[in-house]
Backbone as numpy.savetxt, mean C-alpha at the origin, in Angstrom:
# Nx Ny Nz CAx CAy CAz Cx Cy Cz
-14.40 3.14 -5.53 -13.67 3.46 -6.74 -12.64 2.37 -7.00
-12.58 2.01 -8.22 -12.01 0.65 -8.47 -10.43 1.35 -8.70
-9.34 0.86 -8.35 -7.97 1.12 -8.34 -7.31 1.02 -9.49
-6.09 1.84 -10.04 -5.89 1.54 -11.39 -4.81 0.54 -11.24
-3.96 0.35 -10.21 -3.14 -0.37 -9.76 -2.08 -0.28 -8.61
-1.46 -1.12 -8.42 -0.72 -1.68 -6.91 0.97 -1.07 -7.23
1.09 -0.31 -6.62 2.54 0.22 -6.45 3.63 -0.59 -5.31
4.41 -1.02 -5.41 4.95 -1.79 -3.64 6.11 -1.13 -3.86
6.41 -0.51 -2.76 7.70 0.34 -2.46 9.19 -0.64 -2.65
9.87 0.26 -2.65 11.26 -0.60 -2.47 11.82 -1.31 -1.60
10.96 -0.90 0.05 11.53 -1.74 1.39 10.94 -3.41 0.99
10.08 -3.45 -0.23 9.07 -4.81 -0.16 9.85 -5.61 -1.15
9.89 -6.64 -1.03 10.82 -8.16 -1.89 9.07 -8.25 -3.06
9.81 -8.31 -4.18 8.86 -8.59 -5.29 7.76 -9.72 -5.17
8.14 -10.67 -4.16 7.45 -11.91 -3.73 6.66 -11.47 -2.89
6.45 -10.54 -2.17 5.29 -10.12 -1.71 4.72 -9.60 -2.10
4.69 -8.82 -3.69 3.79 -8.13 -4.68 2.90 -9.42 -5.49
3.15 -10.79 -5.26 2.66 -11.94 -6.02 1.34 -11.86 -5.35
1.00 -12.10 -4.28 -0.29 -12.38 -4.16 -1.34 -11.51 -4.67
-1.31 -9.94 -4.89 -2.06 -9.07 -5.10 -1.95 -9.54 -6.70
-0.58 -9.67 -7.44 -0.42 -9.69 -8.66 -1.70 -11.22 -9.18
-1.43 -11.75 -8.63 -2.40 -13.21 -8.54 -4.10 -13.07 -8.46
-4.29 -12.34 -7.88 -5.58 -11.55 -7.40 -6.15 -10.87 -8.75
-5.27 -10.41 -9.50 -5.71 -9.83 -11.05 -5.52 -8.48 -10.81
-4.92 -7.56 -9.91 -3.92 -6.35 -9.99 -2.85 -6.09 -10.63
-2.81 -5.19 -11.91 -1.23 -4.70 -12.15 -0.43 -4.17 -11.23
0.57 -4.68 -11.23 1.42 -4.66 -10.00 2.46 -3.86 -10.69
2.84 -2.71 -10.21 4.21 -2.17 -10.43 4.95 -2.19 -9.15
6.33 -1.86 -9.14 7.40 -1.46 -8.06 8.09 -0.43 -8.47
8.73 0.11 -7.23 9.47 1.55 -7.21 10.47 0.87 -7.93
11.35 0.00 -7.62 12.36 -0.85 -8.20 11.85 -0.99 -9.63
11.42 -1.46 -9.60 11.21 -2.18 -11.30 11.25 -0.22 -12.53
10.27 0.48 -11.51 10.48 1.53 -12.27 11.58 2.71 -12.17
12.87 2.12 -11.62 13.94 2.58 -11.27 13.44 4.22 -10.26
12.98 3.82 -9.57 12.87 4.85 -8.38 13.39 4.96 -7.70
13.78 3.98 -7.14 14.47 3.53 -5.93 15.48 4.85 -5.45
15.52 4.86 -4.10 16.48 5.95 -4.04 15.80 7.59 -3.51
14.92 7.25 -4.24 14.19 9.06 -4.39 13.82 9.26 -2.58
13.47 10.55 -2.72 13.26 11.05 -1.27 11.02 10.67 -1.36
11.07 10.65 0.44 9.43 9.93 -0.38 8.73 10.78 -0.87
9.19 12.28 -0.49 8.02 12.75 -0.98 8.29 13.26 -2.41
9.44 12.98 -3.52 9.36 12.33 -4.49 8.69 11.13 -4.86
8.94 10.54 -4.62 8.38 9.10 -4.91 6.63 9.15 -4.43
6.30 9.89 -3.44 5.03 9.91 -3.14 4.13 10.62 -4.08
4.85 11.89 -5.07 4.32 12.67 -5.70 4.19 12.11 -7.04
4.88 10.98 -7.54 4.98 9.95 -8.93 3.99 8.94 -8.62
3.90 8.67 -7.14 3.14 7.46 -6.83 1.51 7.61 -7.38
1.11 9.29 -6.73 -0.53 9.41 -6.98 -0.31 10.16 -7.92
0.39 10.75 -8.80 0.28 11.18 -10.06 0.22 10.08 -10.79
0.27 8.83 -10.63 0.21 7.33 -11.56 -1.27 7.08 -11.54
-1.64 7.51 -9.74 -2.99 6.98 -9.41 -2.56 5.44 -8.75
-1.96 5.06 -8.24 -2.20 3.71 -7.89 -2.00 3.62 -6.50
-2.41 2.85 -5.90 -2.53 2.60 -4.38 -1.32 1.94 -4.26
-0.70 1.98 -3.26 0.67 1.92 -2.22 0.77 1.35 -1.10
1.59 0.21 -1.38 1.91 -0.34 -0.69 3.51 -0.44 0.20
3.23 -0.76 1.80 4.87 -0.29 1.55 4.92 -0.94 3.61
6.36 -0.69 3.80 6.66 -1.16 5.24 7.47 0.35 6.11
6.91 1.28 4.99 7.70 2.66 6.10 6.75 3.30 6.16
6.54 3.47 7.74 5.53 4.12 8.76 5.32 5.27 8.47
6.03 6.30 7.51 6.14 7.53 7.55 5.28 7.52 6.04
4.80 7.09 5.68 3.79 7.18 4.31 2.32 6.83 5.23
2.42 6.60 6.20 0.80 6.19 6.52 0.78 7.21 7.71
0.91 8.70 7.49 0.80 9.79 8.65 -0.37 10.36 7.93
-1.56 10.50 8.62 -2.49 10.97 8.21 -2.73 12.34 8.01
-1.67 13.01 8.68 -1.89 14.75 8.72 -1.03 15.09 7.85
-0.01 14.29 7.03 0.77 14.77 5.73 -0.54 13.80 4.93
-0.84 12.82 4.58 -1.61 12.23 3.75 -3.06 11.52 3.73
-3.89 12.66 4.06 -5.12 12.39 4.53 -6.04 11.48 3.73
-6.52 10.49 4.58 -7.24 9.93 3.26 -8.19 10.20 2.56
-8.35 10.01 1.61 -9.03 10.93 0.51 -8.55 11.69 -0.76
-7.39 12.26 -0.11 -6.32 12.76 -0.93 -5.45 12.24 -1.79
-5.53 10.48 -1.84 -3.99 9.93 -2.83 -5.43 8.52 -2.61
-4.92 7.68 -3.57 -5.52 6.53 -3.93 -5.70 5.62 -3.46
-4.68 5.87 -1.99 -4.57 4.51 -1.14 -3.14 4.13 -0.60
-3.33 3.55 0.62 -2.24 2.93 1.04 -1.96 2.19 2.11
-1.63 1.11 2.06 -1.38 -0.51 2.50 0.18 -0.55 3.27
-0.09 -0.28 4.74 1.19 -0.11 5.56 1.26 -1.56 6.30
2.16 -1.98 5.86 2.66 -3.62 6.13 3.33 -3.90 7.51
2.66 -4.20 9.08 3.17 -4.16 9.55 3.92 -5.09 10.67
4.60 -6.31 10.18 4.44 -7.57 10.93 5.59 -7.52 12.03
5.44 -8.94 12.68 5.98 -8.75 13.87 7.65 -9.24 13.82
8.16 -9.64 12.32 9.26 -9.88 12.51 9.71 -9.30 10.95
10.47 -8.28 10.17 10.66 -7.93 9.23 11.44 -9.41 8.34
10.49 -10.11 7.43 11.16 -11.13 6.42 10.14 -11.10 5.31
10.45 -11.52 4.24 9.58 -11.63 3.05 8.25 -12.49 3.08
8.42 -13.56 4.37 7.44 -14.92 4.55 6.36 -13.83 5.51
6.70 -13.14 6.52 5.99 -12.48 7.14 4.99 -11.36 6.60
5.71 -10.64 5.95 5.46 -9.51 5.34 4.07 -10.13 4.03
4.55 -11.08 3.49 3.49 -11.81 2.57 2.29 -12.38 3.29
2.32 -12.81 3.80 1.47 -13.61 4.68 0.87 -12.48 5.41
0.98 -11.16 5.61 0.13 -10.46 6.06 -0.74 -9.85 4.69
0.11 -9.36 3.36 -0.80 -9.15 2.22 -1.47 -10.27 2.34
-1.50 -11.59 1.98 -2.72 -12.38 1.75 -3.86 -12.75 3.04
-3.72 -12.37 3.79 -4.83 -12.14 5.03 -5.32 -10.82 5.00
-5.15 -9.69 4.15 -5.68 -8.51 3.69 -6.60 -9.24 2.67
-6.00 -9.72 1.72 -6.74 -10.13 0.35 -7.37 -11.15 0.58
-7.67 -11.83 1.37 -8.55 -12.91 2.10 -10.02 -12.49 2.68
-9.67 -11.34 3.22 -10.95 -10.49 4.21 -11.42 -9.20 3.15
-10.56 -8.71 2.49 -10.87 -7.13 1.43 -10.39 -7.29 0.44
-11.63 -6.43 -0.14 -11.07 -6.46 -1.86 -10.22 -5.20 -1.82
-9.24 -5.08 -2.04 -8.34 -4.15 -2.56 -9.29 -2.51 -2.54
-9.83 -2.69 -3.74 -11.08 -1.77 -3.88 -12.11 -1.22 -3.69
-12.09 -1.93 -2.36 -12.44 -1.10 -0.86 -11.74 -0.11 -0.27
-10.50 -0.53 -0.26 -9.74 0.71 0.26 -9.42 1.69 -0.46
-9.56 1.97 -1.28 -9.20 2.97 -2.37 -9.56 3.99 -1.59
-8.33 5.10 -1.40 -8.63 6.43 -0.72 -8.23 6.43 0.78
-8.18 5.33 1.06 -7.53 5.08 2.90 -6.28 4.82 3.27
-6.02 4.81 4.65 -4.67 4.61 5.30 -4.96 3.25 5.60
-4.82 2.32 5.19 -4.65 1.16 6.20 -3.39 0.23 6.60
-3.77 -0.01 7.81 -2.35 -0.49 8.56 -2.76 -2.09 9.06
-2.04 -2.76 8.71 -2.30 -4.49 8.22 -1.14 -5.05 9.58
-1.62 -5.75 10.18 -0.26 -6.19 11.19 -0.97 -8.09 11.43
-0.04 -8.95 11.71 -0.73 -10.15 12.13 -1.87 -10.05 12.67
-2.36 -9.37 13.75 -3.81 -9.07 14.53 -4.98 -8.70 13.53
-4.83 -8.47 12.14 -5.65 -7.60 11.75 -5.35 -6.21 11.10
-5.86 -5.44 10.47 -6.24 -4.42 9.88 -6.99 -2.89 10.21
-6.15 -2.13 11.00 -7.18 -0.73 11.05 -7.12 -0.30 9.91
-8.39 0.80 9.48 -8.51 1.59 8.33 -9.06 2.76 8.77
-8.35 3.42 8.04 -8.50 5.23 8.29 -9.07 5.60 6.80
-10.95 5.61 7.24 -11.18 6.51 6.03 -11.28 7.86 5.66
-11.66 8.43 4.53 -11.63 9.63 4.43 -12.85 10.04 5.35
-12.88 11.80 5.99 -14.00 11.99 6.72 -14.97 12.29 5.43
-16.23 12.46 5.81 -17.46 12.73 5.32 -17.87 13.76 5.96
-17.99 14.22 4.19 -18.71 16.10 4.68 -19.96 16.13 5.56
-19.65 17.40 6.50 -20.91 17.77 7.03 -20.83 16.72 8.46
């Protein structure tokens, strides 16, 4: 299922929303859409009521037993080995190097220098 677009939370510097934005994704931010602030599971409930996949660097949006995949559009947990904007980017574009975005639609995935696990939705039966 093709994505309607890229959400990046507020922990993320707008410069790491460029590469996806570059890629030919509408890119929104919690920031830009004055969110900022909200509790997540505000912000989580605006996020997939938009429909757009989520991106973000807090561990507590990629718990699979509050947000199973399948259930919300997606989400891209950023997880590098030193918190800076150069790091944090450089792990989106080694996502977007190996996957199209629109592959993940519907999953947990967790992106760290090493690579990428993905948590898909289960399959009935």
């Amino acid at each position: 299922m093709a994505i309607r677009g890229v959400k990046f939370d507020e922990d993320l510097s707008p410069m790491v929303a460029e590469p996806v934005r570059k890629a030919g994704f509408t890119v929104a931010t919690v920031v830009d859409q004055g969110w900022s602030g909200l509790k997540d599971q505000e912000l989580w409930s605006r996020v997939v009521a938009e429909g757009f996949f989520f991106v973000t660097a807090d561990k507590g949006f990629a718990d699979i037993r509050s947000r199973p995949p399948g259930d919300h559009p997606g989400i891209l947990l950023l997880r590098p080995n030193r918190e800076s904007v150069v790091d944090l980017r450089a792990i989106v574009e080694a996502v977007l190097a190996k996957h199209d975005l629109n592959s993940l639609s519907g999953t947990i995935a967790v992106a760290t220098p090493r690579g990428i696990r993905i948590r898909r939705p289960r399959r009935p039966g």
